[in-house]
Backbone bond lengths (Angstrom), bond angles and torsions (degrees), N, CA, C in turn:
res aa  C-N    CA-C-N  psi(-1)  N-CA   C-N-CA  omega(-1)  CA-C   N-CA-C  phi
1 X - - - 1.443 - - 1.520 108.79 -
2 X 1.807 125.04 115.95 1.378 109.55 178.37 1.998 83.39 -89.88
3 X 1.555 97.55 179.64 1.093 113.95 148.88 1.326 117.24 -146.07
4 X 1.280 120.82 148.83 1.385 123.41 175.15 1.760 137.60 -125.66
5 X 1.063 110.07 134.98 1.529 114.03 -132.28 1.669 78.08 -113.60
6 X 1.306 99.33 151.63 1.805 101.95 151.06 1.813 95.85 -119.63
7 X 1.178 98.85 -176.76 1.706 119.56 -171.54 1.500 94.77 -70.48
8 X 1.381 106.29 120.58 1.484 99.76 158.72 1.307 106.44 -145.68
9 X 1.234 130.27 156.87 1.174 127.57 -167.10 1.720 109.09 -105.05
10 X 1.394 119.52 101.22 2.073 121.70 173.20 1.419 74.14 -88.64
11 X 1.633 66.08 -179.90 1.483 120.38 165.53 1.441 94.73 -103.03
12 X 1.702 107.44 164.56 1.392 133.81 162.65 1.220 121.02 -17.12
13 X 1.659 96.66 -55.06 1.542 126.93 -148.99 1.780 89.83 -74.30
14 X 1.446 103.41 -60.37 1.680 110.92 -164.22 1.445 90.42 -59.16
15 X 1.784 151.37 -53.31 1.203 143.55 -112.77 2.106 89.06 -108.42
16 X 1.470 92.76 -15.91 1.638 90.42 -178.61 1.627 105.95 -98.70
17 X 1.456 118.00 -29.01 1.448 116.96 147.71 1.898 134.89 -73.00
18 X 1.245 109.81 18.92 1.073 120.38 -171.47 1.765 88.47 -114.90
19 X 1.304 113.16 -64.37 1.784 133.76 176.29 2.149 101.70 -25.99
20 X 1.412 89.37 -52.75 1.650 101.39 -167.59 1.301 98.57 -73.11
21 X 1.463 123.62 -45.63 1.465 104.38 -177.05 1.460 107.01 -79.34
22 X 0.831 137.59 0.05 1.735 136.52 148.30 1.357 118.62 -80.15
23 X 1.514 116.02 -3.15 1.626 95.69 170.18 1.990 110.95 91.51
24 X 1.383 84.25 -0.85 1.962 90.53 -163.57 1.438 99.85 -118.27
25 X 1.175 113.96 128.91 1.883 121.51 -162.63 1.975 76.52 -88.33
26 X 1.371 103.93 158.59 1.438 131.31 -159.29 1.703 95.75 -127.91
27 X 1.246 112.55 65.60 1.673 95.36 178.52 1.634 105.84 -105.91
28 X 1.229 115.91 106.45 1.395 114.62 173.82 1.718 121.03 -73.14
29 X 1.602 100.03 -178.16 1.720 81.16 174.62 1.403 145.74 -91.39
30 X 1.833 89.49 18.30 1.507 92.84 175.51 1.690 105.27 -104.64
31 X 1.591 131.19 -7.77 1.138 114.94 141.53 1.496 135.06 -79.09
32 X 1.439 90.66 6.19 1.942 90.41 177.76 1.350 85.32 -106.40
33 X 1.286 163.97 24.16 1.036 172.78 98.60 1.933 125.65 -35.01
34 X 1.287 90.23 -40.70 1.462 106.38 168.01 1.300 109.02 -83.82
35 X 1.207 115.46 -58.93 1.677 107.78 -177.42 1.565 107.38 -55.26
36 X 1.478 126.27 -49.06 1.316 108.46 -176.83 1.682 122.93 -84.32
37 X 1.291 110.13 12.62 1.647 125.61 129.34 1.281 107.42 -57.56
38 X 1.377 135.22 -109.82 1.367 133.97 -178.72 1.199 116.60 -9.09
39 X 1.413 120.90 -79.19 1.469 109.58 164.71 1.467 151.45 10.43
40 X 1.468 77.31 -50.79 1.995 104.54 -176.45 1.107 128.53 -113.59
41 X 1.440 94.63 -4.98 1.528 126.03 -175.51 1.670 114.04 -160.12
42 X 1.114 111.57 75.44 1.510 114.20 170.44 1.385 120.72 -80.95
43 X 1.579 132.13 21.85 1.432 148.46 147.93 1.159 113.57 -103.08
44 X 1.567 123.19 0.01 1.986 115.60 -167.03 1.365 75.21 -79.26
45 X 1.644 87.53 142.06 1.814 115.92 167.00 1.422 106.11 -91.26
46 X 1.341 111.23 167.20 1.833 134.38 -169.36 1.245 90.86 -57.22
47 X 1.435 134.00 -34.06 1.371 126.12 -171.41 1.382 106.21 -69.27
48 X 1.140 100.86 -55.27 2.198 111.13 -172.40 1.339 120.03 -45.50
49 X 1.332 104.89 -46.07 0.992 125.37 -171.74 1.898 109.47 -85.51
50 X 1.008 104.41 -36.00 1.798 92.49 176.74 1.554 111.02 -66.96
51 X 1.242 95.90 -17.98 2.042 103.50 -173.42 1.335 99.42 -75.10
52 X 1.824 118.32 -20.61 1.725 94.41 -172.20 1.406 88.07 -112.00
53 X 1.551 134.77 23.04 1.593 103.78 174.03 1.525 78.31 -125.91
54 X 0.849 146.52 7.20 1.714 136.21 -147.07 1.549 134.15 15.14
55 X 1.368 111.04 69.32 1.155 132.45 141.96 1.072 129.24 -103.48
56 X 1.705 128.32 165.88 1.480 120.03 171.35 1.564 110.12 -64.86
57 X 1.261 131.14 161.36 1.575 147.75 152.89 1.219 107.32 -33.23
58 X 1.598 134.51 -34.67 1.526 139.19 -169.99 1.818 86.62 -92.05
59 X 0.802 127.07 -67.85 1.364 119.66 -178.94 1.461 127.00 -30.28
60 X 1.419 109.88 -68.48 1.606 129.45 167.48 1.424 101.47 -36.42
61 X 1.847 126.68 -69.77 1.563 113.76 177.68 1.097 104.17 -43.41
62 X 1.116 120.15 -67.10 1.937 113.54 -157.17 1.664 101.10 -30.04
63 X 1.385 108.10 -67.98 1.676 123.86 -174.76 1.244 102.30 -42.41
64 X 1.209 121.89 -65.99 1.344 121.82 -167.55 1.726 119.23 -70.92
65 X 1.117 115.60 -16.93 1.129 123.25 148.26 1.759 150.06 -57.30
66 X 1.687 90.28 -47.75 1.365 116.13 145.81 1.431 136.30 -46.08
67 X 1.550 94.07 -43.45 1.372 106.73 164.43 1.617 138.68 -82.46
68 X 1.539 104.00 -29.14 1.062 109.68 127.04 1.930 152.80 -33.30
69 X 1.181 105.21 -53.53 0.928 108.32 171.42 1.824 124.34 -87.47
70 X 1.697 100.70 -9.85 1.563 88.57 171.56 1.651 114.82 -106.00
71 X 1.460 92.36 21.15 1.606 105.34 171.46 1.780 127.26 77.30
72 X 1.940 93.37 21.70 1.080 106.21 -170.42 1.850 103.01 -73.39
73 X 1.346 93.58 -51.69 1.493 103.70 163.24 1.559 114.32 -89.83
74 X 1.368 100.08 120.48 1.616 97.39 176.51 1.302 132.25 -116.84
75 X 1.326 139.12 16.17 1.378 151.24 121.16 1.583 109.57 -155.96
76 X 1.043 99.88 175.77 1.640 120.97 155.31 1.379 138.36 -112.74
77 X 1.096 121.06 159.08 1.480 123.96 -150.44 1.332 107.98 -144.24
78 X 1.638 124.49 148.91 1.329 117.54 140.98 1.690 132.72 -87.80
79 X 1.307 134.04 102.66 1.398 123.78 -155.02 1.654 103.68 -74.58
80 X 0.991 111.39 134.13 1.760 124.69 -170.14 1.583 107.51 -106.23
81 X 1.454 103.47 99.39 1.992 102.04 169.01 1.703 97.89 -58.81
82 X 1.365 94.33 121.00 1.663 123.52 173.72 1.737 104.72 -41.61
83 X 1.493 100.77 -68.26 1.447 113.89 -153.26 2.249 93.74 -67.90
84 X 0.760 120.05 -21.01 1.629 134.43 173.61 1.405 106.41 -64.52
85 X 1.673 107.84 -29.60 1.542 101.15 175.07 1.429 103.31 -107.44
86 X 1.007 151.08 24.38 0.984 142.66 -137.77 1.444 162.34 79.07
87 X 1.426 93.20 -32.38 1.412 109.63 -163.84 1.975 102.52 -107.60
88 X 1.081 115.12 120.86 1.479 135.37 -154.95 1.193 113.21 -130.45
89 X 1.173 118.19 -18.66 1.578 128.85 152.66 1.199 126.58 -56.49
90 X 1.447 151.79 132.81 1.150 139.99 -177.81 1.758 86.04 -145.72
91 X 1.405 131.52 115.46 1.204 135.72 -179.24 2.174 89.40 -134.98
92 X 1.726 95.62 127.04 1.341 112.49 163.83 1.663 116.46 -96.45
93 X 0.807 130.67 132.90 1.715 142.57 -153.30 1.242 91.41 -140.05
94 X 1.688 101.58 131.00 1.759 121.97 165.40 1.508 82.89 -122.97
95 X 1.598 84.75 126.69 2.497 102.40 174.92 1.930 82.85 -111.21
96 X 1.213 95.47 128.67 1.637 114.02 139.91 1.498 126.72 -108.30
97 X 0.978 112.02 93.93 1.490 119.51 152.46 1.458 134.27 -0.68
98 X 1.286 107.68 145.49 2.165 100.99 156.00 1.586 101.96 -80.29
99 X 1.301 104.52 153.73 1.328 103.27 175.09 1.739 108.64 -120.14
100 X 1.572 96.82 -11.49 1.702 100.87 -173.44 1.726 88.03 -107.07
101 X 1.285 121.61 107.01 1.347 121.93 170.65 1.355 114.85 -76.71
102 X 1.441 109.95 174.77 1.913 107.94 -175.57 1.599 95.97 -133.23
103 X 1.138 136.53 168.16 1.283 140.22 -150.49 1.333 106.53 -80.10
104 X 1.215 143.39 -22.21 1.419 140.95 160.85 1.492 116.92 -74.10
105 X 1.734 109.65 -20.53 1.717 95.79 170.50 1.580 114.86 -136.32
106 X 1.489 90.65 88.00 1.412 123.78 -165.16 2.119 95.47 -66.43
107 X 0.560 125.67 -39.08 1.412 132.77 163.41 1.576 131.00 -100.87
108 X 1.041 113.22 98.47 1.860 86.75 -172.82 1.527 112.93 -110.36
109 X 1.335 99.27 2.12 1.829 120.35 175.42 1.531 89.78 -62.90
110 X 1.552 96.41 -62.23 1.277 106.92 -166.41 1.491 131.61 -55.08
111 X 0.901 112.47 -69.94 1.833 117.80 137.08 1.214 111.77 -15.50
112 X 1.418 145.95 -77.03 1.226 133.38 -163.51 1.650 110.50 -53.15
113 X 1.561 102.04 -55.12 1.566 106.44 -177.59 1.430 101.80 -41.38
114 X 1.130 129.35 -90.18 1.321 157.97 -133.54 1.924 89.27 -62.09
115 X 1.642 128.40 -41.86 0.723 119.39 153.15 1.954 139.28 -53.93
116 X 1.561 105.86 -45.48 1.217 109.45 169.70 1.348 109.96 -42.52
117 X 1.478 134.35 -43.92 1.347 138.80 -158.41 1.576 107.94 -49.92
118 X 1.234 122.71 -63.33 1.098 136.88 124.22 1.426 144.73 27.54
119 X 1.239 112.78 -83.82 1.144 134.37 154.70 1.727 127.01 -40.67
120 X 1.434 123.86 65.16 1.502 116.41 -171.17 1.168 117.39 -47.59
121 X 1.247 124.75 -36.35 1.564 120.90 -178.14 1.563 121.87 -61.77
122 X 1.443 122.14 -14.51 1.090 140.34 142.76 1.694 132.95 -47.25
123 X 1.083 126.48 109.89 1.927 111.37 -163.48 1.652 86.30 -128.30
124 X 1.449 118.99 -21.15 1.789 89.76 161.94 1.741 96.19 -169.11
125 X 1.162 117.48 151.06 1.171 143.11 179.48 1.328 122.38 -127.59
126 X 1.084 110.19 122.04 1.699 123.09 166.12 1.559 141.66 -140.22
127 X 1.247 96.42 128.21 1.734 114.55 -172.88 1.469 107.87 -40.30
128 X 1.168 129.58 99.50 1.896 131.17 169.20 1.828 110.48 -79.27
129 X 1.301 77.89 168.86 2.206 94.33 173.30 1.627 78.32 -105.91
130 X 1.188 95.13 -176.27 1.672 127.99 172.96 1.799 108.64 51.10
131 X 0.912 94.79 -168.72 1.727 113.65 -162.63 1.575 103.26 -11.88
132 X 1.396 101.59 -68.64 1.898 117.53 -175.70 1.096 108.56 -84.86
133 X 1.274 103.74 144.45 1.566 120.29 174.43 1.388 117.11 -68.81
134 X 1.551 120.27 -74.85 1.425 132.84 145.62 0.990 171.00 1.46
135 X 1.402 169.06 -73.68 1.153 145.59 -66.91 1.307 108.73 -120.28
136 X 1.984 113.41 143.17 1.119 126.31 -178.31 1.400 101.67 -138.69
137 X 1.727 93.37 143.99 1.822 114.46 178.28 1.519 91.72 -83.39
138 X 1.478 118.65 141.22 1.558 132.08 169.49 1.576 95.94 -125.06
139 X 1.406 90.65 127.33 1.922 106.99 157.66 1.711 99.28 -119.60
140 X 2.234 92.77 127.53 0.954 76.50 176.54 2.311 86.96 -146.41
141 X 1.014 97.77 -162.24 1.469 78.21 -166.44 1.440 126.20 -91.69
142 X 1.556 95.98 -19.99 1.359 101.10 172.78 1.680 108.14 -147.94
143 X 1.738 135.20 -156.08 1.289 118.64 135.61 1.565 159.26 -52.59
144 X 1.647 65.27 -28.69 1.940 89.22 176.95 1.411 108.17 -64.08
145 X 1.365 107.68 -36.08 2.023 117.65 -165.01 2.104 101.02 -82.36
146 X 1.234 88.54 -17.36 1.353 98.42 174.90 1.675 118.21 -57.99
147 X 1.603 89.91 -65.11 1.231 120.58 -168.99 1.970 96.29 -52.18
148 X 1.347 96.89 -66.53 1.640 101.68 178.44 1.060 119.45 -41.15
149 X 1.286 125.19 -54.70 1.546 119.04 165.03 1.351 122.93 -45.10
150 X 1.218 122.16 -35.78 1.428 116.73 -152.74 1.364 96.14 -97.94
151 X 1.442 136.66 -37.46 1.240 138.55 -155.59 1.593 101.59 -112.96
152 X 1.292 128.85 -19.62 1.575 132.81 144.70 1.404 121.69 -67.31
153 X 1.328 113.29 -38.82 1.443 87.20 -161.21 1.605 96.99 -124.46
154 X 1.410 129.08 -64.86 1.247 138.84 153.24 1.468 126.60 -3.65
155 X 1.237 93.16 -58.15 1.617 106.06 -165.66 1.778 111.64 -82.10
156 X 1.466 100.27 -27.52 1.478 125.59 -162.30 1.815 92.85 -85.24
157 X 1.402 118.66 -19.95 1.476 99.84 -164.78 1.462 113.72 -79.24
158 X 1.189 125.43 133.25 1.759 127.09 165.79 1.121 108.48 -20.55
159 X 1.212 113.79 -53.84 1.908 81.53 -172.45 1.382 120.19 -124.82
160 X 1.611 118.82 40.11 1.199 111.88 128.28 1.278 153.89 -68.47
161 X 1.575 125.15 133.22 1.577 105.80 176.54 1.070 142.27 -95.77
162 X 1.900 103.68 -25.16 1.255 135.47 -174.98 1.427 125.26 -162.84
163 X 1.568 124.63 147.02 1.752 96.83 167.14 1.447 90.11 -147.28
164 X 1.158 95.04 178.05 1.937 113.72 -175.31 1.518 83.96 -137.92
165 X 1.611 102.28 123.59 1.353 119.18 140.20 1.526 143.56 -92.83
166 X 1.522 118.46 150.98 1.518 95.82 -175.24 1.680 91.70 -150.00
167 X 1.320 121.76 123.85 1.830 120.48 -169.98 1.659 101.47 -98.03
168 X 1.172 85.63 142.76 1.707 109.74 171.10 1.717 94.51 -55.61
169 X 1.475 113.19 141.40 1.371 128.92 170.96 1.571 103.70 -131.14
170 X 1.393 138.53 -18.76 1.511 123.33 139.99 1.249 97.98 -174.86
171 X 1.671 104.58 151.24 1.291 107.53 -175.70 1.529 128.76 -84.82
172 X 1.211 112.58 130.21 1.517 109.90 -146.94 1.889 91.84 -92.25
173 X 1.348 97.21 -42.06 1.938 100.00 -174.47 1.815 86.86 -136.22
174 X 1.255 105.92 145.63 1.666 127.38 142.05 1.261 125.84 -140.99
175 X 1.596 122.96 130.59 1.004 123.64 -160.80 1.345 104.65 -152.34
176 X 1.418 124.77 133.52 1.451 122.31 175.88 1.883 101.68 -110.28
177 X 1.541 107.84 -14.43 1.421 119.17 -165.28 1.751 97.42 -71.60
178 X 1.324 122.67 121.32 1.343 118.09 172.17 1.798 105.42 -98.31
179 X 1.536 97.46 154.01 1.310 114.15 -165.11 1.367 113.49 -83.32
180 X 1.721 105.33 102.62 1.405 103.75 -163.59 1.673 96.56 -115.77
């Protein structure tokens, strides 16, 4: 589908209701400006934050609200240093799968997911291409908690086949802030 526009001059308002009825999110640079406020500060108040994009405090909610609600921002969090709670382990895990199932485990994708959920020592998992199916970051507190996990619960599930581990030795970058 082309479409073709001549010059016309909106407002904000029309050019971010024009974006939606095309299917195309409208983030200009004073909400990519706000979000990477938030970012760095997911407690700066409407005030803080209008001082570094310059809008009023009523403005910034609206935006940030907006954004909110079209799921640009999708919650908030408190981020927790691991080793502060305990857990000082940082072990990365590639799971390969069965791929030839047997009549009781008609899914084993499925099963695994639904199991990972589960699994607290787990903080994120993701579906790969190539060799491994898998891979999940484990915080756990020491080796020993390692070991338990992996050879209790991991290793024990139906439809695992195999995994390769490899542990964090220091963190070079962390970042939850995406590059907007």
């Amino acid at each position: 589908m082309q479409i073709f526009l001549q010059y016309i001059k909106i407002d904000l308002h029309q050019k971010q209701d024009f974006c939606k009825m095309l299917g195309m999110d409208a983030l200009d640079k004073l909400d990519k400006l706000i979000l990477r406020t938030l970012q760095a500060d997911g407690r700066a108040t409407y005030d803080e934050i209008s001082e570094r994009v310059g809008l009023s405090a009523s403005a910034v909610l609206r935006r940030v609200k907006r954004l909110e609600e079209s799921g640009v921002i999708d919650h908030y969090v408190a981020l927790v240093n691991p080793e502060a709670v305990g857990l000082g382990l940082t072990a990365y895990i590639n799971v390969r799968l069965e791929k030839n199932t047997e009549s009781h485990k008609r899914h084993p994708m499925d099963l695994f997911r639904a199991s990972v959920q589960t699994w607290p020592e787990v903080v994120e998992c993701a579906a790969l291409s190539g060799e491994m199916d898998y891979f999940l970051r484990v915080l756990v507190r020491d080796m020993s908690a390692y070991s338990r996990f992996v050879m209790d619960t991991l290793l024990k599930h139906p439809s695992v086949l195999d995994c390769k581990t490899s542990f964090m030795l220091d963190k070079v970058k962390a970042t939850t802030a995406l590059p907007l």
